[in-house]
VOMI-348031 format. One line per 2 residues: number of its first residue (from 0); for each residue x, y negated, z of C-alpha. Coordinates in nm, 3 decimals, decimal comma, always signed. Example, Ala and Ser with C-alpha at 12.3 -4.5 7.8 and 13.67 -1.06 7.14 Angstrom:
2
0) +1,230:+0,450:+0,780 ~ +1,367:+0,106:+0,714;
This chain:
426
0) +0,969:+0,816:-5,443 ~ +0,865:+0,973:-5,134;
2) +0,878:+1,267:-5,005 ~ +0,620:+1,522:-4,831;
4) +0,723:+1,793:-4,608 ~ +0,705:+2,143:-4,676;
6) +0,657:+2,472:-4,448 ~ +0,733:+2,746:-4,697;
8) +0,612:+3,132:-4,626 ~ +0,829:+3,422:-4,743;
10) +0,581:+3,693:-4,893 ~ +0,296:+3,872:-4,744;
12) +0,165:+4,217:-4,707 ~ -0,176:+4,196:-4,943;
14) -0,379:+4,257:-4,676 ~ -0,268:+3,928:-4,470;
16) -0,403:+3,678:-4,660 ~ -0,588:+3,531:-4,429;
18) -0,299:+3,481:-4,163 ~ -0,169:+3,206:-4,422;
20) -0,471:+3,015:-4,410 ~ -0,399:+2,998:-4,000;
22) -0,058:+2,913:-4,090 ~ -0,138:+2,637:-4,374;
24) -0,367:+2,476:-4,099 ~ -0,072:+2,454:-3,840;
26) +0,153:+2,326:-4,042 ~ -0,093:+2,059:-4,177;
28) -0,186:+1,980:-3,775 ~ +0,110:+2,019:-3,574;
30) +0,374:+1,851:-3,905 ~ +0,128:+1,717:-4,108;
32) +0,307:+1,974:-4,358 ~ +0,227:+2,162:-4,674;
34) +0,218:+2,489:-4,681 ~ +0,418:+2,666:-4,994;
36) +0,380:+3,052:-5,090 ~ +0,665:+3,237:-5,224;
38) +0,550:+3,584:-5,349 ~ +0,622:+3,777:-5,593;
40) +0,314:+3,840:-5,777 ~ +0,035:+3,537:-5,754;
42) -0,264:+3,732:-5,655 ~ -0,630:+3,603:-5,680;
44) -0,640:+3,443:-5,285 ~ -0,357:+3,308:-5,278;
46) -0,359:+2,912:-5,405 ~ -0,706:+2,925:-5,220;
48) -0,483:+2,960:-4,887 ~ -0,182:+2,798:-4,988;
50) -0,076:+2,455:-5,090 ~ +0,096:+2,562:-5,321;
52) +0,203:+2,895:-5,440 ~ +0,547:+2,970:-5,649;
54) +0,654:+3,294:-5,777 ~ +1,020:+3,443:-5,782;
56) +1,158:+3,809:-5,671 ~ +1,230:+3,906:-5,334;
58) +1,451:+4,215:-5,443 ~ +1,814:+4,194:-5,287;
60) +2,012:+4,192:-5,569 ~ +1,760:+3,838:-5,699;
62) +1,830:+3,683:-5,372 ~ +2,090:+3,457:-5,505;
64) +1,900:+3,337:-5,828 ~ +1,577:+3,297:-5,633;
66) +1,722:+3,078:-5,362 ~ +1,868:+2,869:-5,688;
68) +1,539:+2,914:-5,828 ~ +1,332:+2,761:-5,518;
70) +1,618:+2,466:-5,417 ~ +1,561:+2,346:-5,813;
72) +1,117:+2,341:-5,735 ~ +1,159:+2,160:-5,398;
74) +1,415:+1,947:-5,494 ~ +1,220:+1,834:-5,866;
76) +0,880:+1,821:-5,651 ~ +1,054:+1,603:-5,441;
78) +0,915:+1,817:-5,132 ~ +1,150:+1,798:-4,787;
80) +1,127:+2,144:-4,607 ~ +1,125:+2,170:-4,255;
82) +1,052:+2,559:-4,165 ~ +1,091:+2,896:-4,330;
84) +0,901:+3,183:-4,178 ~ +0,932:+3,499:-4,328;
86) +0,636:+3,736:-4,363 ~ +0,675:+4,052:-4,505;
88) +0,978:+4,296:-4,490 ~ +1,092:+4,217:-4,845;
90) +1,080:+3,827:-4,736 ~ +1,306:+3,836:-4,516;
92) +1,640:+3,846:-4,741 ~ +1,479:+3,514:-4,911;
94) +1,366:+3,404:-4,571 ~ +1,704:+3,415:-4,445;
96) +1,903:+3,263:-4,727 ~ +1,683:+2,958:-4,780;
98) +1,673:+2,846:-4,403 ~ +2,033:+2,921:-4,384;
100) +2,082:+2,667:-4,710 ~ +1,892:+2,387:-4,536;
102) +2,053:+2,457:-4,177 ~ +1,688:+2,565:-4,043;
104) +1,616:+2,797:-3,747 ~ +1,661:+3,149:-3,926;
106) +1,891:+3,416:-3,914 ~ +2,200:+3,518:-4,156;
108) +2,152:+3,649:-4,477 ~ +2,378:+3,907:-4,347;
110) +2,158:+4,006:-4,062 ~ +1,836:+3,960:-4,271;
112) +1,976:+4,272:-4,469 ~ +1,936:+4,512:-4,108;
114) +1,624:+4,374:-4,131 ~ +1,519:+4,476:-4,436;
116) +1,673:+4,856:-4,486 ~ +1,613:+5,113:-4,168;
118) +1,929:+5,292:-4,252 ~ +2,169:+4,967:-4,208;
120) +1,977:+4,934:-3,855 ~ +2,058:+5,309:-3,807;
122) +2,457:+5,240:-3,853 ~ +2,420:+4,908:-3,644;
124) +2,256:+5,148:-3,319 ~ +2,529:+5,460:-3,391;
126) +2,819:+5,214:-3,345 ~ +2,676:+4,996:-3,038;
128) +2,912:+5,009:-2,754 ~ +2,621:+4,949:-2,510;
130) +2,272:+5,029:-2,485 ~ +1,987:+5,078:-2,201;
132) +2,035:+5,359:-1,927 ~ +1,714:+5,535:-2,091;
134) +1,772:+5,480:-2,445 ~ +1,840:+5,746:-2,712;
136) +1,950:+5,730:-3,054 ~ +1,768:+5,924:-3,335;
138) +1,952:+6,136:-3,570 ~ +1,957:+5,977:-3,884;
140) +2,065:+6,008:-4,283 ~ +2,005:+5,854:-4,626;
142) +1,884:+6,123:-4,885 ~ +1,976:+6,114:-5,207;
144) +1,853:+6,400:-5,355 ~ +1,606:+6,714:-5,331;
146) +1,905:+7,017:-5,247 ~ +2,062:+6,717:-5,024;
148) +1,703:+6,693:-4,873 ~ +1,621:+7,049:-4,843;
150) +1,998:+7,097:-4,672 ~ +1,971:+6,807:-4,374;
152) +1,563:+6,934:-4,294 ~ +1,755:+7,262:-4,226;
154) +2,026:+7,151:-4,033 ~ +1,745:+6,986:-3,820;
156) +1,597:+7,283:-3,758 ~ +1,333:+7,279:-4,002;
158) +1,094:+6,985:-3,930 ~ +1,183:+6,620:-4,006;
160) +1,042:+6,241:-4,051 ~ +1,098:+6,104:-4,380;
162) +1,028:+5,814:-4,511 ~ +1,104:+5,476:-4,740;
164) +1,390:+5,296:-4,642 ~ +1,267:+4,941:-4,726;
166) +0,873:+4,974:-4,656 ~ +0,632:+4,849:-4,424;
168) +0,233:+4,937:-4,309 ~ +0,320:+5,290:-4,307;
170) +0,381:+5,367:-4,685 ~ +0,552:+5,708:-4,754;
172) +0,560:+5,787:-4,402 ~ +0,542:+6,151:-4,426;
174) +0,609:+6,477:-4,170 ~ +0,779:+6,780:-4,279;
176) +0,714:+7,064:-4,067 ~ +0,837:+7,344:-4,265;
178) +1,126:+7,330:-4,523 ~ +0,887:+7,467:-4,832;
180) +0,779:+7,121:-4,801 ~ +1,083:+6,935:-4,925;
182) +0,927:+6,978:-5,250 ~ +0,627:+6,796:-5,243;
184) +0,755:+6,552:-4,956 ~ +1,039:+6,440:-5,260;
186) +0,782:+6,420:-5,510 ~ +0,524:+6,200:-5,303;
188) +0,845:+5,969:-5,281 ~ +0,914:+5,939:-5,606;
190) +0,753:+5,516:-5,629 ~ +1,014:+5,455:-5,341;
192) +1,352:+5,595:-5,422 ~ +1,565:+5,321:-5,543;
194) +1,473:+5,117:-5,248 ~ +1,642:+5,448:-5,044;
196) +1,494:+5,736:-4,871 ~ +1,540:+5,781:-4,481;
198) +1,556:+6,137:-4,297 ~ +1,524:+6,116:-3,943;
200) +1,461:+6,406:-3,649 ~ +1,097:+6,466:-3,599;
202) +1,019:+6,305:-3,254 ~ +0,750:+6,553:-3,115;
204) +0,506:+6,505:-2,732 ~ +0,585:+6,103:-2,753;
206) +0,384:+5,792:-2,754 ~ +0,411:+5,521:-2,985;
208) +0,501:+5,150:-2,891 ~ +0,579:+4,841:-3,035;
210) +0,828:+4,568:-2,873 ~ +0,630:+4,232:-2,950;
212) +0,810:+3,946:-3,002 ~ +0,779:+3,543:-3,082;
214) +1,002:+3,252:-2,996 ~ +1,112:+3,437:-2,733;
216) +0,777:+3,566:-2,578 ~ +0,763:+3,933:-2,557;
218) +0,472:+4,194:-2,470 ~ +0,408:+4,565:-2,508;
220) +0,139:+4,685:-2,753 ~ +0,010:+5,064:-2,785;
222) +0,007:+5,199:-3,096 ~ -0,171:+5,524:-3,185;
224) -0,132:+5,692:-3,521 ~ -0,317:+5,932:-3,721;
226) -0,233:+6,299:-3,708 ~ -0,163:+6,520:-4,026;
228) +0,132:+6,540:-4,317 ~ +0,082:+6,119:-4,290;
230) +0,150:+5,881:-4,013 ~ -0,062:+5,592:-4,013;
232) -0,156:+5,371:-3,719 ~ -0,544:+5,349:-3,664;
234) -0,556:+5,153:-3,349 ~ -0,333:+4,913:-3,176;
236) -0,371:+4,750:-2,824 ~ -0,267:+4,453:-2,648;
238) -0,152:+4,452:-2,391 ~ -0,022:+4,834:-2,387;
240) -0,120:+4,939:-2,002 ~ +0,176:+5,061:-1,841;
242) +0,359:+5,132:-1,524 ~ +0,627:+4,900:-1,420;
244) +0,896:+5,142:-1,461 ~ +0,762:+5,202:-1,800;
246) +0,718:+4,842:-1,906 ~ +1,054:+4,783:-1,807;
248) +1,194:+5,093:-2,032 ~ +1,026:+4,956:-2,343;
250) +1,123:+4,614:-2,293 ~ +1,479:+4,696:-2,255;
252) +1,474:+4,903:-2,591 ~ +1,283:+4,677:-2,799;
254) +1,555:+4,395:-2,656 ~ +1,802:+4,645:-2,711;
256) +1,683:+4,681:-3,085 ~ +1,668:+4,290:-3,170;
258) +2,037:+4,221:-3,051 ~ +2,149:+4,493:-3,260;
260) +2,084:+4,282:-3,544 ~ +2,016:+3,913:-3,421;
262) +1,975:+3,697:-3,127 ~ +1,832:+3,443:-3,357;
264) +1,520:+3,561:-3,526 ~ +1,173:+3,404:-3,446;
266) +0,947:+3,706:-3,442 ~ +0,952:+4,087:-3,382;
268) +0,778:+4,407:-3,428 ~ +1,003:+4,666:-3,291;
270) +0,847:+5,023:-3,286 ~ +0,903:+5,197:-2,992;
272) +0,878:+5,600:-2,921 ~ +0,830:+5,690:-2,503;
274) +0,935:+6,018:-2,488 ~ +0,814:+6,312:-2,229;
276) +1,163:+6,301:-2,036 ~ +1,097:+5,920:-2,004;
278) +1,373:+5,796:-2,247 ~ +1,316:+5,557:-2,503;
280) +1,367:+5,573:-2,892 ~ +1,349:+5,302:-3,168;
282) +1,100:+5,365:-3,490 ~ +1,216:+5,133:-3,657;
284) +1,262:+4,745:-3,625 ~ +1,099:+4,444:-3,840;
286) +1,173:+4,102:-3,839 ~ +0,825:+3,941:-3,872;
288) +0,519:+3,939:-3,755 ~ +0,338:+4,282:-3,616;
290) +0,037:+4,432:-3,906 ~ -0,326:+4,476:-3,780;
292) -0,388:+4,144:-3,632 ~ -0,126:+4,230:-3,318;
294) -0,072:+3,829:-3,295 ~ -0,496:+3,784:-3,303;
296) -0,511:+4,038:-3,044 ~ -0,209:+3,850:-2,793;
298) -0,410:+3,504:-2,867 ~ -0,723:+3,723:-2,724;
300) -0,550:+3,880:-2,417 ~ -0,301:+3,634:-2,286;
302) -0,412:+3,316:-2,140 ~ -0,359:+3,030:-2,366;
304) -0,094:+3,166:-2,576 ~ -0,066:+3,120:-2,960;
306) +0,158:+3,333:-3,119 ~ +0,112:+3,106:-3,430;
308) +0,175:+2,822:-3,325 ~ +0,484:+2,930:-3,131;
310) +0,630:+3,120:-3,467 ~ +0,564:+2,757:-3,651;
312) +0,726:+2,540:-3,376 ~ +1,008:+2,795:-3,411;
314) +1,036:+2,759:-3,808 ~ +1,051:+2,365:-3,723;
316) +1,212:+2,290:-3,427 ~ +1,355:+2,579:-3,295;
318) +1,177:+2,626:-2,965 ~ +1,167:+2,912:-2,772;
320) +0,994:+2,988:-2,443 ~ +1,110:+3,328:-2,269;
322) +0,791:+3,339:-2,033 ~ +0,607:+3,624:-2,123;
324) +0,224:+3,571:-2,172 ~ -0,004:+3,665:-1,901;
326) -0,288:+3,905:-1,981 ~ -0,710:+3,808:-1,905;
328) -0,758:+4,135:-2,035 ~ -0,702:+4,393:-2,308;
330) -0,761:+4,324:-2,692 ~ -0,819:+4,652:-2,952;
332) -0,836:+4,754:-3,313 ~ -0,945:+5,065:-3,407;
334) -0,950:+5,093:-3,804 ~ -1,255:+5,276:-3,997;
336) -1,205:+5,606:-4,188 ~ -1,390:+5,797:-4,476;
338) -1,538:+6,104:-4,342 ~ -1,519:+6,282:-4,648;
340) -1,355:+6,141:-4,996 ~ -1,578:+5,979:-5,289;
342) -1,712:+5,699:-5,411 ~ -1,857:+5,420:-5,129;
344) -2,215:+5,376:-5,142 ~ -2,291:+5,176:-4,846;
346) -2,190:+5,039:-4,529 ~ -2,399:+5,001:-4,174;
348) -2,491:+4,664:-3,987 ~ -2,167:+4,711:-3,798;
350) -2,263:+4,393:-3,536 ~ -2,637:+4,583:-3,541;
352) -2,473:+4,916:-3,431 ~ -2,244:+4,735:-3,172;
354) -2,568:+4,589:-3,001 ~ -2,731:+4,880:-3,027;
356) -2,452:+5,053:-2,812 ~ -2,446:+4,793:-2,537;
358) -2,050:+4,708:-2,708 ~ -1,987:+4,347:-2,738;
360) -1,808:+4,320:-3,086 ~ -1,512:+4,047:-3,111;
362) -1,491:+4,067:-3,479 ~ -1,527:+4,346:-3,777;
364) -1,404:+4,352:-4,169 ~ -1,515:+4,639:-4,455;
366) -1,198:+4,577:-4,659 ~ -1,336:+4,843:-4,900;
368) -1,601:+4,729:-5,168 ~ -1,857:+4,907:-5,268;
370) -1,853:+5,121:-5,584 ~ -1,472:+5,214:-5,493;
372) -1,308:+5,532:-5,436 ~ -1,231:+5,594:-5,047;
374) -1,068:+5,925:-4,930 ~ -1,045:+6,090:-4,612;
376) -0,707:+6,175:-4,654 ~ -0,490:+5,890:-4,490;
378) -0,164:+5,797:-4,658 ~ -0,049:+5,468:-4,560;
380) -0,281:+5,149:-4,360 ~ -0,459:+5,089:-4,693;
382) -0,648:+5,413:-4,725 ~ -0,889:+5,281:-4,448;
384) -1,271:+5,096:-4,479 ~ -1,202:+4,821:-4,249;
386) -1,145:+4,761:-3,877 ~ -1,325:+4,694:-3,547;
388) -1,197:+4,447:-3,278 ~ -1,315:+4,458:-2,917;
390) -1,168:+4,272:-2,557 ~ -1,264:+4,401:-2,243;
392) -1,115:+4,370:-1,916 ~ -1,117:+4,724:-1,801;
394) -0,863:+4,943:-2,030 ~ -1,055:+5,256:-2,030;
396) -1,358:+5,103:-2,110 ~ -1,235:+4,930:-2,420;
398) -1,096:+5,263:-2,528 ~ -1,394:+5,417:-2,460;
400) -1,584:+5,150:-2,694 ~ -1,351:+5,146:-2,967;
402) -1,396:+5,512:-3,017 ~ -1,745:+5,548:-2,946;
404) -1,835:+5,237:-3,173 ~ -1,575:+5,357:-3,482;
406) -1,712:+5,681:-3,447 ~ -2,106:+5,567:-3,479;
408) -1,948:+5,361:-3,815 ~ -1,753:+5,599:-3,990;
410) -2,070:+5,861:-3,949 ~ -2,312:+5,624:-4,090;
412) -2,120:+5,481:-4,376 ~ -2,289:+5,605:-4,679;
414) -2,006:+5,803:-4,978 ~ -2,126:+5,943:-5,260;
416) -1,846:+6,254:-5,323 ~ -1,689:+6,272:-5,690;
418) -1,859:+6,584:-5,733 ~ -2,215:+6,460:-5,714;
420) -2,154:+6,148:-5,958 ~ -2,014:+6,401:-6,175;
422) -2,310:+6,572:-6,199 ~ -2,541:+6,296:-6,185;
424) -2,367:+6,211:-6,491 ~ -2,407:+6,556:-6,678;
């Protein structure tokens, strides 16, 4: 009997659906290669973008019985598999164990783990004999409990960071300013505390960055986030526009980061803080692809660069390329926000409003349907309506756009608030 090769993908934040359709088509053009879907729970999409689509867990402690579990399909299917790339933070442990099983380009199981939890990275940066002139560790601890929580926000002088340990896109992310808030901080963290809970020092007057990353291409993208008790990015863009001196900071830190845990992985989305005294500070580090289209944005502003087709060649072959791209321009996303909370009624001509500003729109998505409940209040990436894309050469005009343009949305977008059905119904 034959065999047919296989690419298989390692989970995927819900959101990212569509990035395996780009993938399935790569595979299929570059390997004429299938495309197979490990995830945890088979949602609606997914054998519409997928080849095929197999369900096991990605928990730690399953890793061993799901690698057994996925050798047994590909071997009975008689499928030969070529490339692993691992998409989503919980991935990643899977990722790792299956490519190192069928001696693929991949890192160790044992490095996929620093990967996975922020408070093994933590150890792996307080122990490092060397690091970058500028760079600064954060104060760090693993909470176990709400006296234990109240105690450390204290001993850091009242405000804090504190978060999930094993989460991505923002989830639980949560300031404490004040230690009255330990309460409700522990509370709102309830859904995440056997995966671990993370305290770190708040980081106050610094800008956000994230250390790019893919077969050994790097860039600099700007992050901003969303002010409030929540932390939630609401615009990214690429490339970030920076001073030499500045460039050449982040870059050594987000380097700095990724040897901490692996000289071998494929793709990185190390976030970055620039501080006001000019030193460096990691976020946090992830071992896969960067959220809110940050590889559709590179494609946009780097000349003839692919950043997935060089993460595939990776899985395959294991090429790498160390040039870094070079920019045509800059590529944003600014993401859309209730006004107010409530039910959503409607939703402008977004590409009608663009023209009608003079803004030439690259793309645009309502991710919210009508009929559900949006809310003002941002918690995590998934509490917003959608997103806006725009490339322009000139940095502060693109800025200018995306604001002016999301703004012009977000005031027109029709929400009917609870309080009105409510009585509508009465």
């Amino acid at each position: 009997m034959n065999t047919t090769s296989c690419v298989v993908v390692v989970g995927y934040n819900g959101s990212r659906v569509h990035d395996i359709q780009k993938l399935r088509d790569l595979c299929k053009s570059l390997y004429d290669a299938r495309l197979i879907l490990l995830v945890e729970q088979v949602q609606p999409h997914d054998d519409q973008v997928a080849d095929h689509v197999c369900s096991t867990s990605l928990a730690e402690q399953d890793v061993a019985s799901s690698l057994e579990l996925v050798v047994g399909c590909l071997n009975a299917d008689r499928w030969k598999l070529i490339g692993v790339l691992p998409f989503s933070d919980r991935g990643v442990l899977l990722g790792a164990a299956l490519a190192s099983h069928f001696g693929l380009p991949g890192i160790s199981p044992v490095e996929a783990r620093a990967g996975l939890d922020k408070q093994i990275f933590r150890q792996l940066e307080a122990s490092a004999t060397t690091a970058p002139e500028d760079y600064r560790p954060v104060v760090s601890s693993r909470i176990e409990s709400l006296p234990e929580l109240r105690q450390r926000v204290i001993e850091l002088g009242g405000k804090a960071f504190i978060k999930p340990a094993c989460e991505g896109a923002s989830r639980g992310c949560r300031v404490i300013r004040h230690p009255s808030e330990c309460d409700d901080a522990w509370q709102a963290l309830k859904p995440y505390r056997e995966g671990g809970i993370v305290l770190e020092e708040l980081i106050q007057n610094a800008r956000e960055y994230s250390w790019d990353s893919v077969a050994g291409s790097t860039w600099i993208t700007e992050k901003t986030t969303t002010d409030g008790a929540y932390r939630a990015e609401i615009q990214q863009v690429v490339p970030a526009p920076l001073a030499p001196e500045v460039q050449a900071r982040l870059k050594a830190a987000g380097q700095h980061m990724a040897g901490l845990v692996s000289q071998d992985n494929g793709a990185w989305h190390n976030e970055v803080f620039y501080r006001a005294n000019h030193r460096t500070s990691a976020v946090e580090t992830n071992m896969r692809p960067g959220g809110m289209h940050i590889w559709d944005l590179a494609r946009q502003a780097f000349v003839d660069f692919d950043p997935w087709e060089r993460w595939v060649r990776w899985a395959v072959e294991g090429q790498v390329d160390s040039q870094d791209p070079v920019p045509r321009g800059y590529c944003g996303i600014r993401l859309l926000r209730a006004t107010t909370g409530g039910i959503l009624r409607d939703v402008p001509d977004i590409p009608s409003l663009a023209r009608s500003l003079n803004i030439d729109l690259l793309d645009s998505v309502v991710s919210k349907r009508i009929g559900e409940p949006v809310s003002a209040l941002v918690k995590d990436n998934f509490s917003f309506i959608g997103h806006i894309v725009l490339f322009n050469e000139d940095y502060e005009r693109l800025s200018h756009d995306l604001l002016r343009l999301a703004e012009t949305i977000e005031t027109n977008i029709g929400i009917t608030s609870l309080a009105s059905s409510a009585k509508a119904v009465c």
